[in-house]
N, C-alpha and C positions, 0 to 999 in steps of 0.2 A: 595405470590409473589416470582418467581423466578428470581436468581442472577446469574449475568455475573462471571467465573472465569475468567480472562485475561489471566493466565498463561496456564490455558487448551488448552486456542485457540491458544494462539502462538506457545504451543507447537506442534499444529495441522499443524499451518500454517507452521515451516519449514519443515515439509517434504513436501509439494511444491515445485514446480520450481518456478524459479522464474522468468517466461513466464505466467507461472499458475497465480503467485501471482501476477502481471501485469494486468492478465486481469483479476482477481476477482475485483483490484481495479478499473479499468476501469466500469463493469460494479455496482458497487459498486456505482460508481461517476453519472452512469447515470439511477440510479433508481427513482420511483417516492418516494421509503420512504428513509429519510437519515437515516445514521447507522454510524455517525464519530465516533465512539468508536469499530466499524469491521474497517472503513479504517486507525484509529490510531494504530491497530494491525498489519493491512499489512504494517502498515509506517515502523513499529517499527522493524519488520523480512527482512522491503527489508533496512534498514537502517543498517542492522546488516551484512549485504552481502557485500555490496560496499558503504562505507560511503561519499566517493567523489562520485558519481554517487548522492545518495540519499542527498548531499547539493546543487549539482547541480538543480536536479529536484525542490526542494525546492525554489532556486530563480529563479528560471525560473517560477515556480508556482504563487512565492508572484510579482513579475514583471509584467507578465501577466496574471493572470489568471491563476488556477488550472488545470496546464497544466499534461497530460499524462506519466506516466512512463517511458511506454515502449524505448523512445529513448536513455534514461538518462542510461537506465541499456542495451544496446548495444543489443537491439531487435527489433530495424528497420535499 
């Protein structure tokens, strides 16, 4: 059985944009297999970016619905 490093990934993840990292989550959110342990990794790197942005996103998510990134981090 093979094991997840988390740190390998996130190390992976910030050399992404984070346009990139927006819409991996995006399409992350709308696959038919879930993988919350890939979009807790993207949380965790676009969290790390702009933390007002990423508690924004947050309650605007728990409010309504797991709402999308991309406005929250100034890419619409």
């Amino acid at each position: 059985m093979a094991t997840i490093d988390i740190a390998v990934i996130r190390t992976g993840l910030e050399g992404k944009t984070t346009l990139e990292l927006c819409d991996d989550f995006k399409h992350l959110r709308n696959s038919t297999r879930p993988m919350p342990w890939a979009e807790q990794a993207i949380s965790d790197v676009l969290f790390g970016r702009n933390e007002t942005a990423w508690f924004e996103w947050q309650l605007e998510g728990d409010l309504f619905g797991r709402a999308l990134p991309h406005r929250y981090f100034g890419l619409i």
